[in-house]
C-alpha positions as CSV (number, residue, x, y, z in Angstrom):
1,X,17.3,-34.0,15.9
2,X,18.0,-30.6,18.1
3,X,15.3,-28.1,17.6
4,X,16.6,-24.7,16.5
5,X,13.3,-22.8,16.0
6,X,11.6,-23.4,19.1
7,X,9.0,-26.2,17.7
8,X,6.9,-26.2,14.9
9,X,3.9,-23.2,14.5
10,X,0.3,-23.8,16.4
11,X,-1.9,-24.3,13.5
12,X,-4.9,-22.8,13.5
13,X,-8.1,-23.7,11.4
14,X,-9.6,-21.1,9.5
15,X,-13.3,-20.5,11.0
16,X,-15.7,-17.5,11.7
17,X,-13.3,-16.4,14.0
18,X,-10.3,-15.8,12.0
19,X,-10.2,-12.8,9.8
20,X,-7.5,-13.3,6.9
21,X,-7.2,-9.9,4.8
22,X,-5.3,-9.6,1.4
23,X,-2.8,-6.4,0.8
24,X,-2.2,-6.4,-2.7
25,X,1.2,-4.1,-3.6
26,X,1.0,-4.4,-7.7
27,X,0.4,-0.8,-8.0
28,X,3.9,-0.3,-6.6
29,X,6.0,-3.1,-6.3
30,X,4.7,-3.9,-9.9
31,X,6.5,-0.9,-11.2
32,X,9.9,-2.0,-9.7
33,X,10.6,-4.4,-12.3
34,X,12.4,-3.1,-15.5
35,X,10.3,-1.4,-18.1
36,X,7.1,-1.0,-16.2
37,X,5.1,1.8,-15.7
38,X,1.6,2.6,-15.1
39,X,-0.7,5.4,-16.1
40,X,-2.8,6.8,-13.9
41,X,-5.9,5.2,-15.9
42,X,-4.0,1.9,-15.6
43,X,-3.7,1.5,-12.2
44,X,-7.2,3.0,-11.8
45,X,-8.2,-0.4,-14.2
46,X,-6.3,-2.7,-12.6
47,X,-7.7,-1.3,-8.8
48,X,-11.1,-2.2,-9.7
49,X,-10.1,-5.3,-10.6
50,X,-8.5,-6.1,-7.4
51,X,-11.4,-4.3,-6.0
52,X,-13.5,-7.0,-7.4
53,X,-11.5,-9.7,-6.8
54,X,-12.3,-9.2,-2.8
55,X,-8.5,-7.5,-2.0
56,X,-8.7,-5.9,1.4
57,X,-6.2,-3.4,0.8
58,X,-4.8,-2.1,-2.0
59,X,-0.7,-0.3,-2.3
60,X,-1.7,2.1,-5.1
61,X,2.0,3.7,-4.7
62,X,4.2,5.7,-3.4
63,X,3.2,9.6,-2.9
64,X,6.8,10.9,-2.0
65,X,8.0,9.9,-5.6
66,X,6.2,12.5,-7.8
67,X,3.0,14.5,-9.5
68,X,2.2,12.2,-11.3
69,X,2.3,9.0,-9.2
70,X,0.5,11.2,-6.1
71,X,-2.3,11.8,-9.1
72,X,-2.5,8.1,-9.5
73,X,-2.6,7.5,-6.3
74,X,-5.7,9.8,-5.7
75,X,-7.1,8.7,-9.2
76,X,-7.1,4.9,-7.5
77,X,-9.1,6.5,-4.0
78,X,-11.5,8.1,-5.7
79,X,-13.3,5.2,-7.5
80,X,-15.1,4.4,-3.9
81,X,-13.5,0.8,-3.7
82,X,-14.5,-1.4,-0.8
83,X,-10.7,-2.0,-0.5
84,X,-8.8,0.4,1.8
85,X,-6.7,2.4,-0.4
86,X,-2.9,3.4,0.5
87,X,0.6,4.8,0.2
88,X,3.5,3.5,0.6
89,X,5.9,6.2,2.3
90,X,8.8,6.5,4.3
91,X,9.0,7.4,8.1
92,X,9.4,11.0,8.0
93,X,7.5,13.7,7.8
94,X,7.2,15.1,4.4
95,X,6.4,11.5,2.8
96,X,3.8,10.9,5.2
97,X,2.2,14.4,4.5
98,X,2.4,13.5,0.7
99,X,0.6,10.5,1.2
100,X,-1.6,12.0,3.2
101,X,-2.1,14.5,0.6
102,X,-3.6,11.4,-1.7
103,X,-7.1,11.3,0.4
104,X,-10.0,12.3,-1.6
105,X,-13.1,13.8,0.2
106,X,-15.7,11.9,-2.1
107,X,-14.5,8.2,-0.3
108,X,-15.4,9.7,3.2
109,X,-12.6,7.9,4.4
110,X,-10.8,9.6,7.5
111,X,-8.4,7.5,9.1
112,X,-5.8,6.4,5.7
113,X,-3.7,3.6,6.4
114,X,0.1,4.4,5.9
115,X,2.6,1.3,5.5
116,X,5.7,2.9,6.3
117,X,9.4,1.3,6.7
118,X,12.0,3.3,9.3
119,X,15.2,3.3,8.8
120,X,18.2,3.5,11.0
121,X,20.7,4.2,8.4
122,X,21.1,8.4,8.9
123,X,20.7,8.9,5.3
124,X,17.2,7.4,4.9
125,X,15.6,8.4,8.0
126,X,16.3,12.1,7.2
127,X,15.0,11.6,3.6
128,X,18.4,12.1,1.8
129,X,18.9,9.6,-0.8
């Protein structure tokens, strides 16, 4: 049989060495599907849970979309989670300054972790839609 892939992946065991974290994108993705949508006290619930569940880092949403989900969104990093807390934005500058707009004081968190998608399609990468 040819190889096509370049061989199978090394394996690794999992040991005190290996650090596996969970990113957990219900807060957002879980909206995408047809006829969802969360309160603000709702996502706040269901972050604690993931919270407590051991989740490393937690999607709350995505800032650049509106009031009320940037309100959610800094509803979710205010509850002091051991979870980092994020937003899901686009590449450009006023998305990123919305998300960054989400950071609450009270978590004395300073560096906020931003997972961002670029685009090379003109359209998206200057923020029309």
């Amino acid at each position: 049989m040819i190889d096509l892939f370049g061989g199978s992946p090394e394996s690794h065991t999992l040991d005190d060495d290996f650090d596996v974290q969970f990113l957990d994108t219900t807060l957002r993705d879980g909206e995408q599907a047809p006829g969802v949508s969360l309160t603000p006290a709702e996502k706040a619930r269901i972050a604690r849970q993931l919270d407590s569940a051991g989740v490393d880092v937690i999607e709350a949403g995505s800032a650049c979309t509106g009031a009320g989900e940037r309100e959610a969104i800094r509803r979710v990093t205010s509850l002091d989670l051991s979870a980092t807390v994020t937003s899901f934005c686009r590449g450009i500058r006023h998305d990123i300054d919305q998300a960054l707009s989400c950071s609450t004081p009270a978590t004395g968190r300073t560096s906020p972790r931003l997972p961002s998608w670029w685009s090379t399609r003109p359209t998206t990468a200057s923020g029309s839609r």
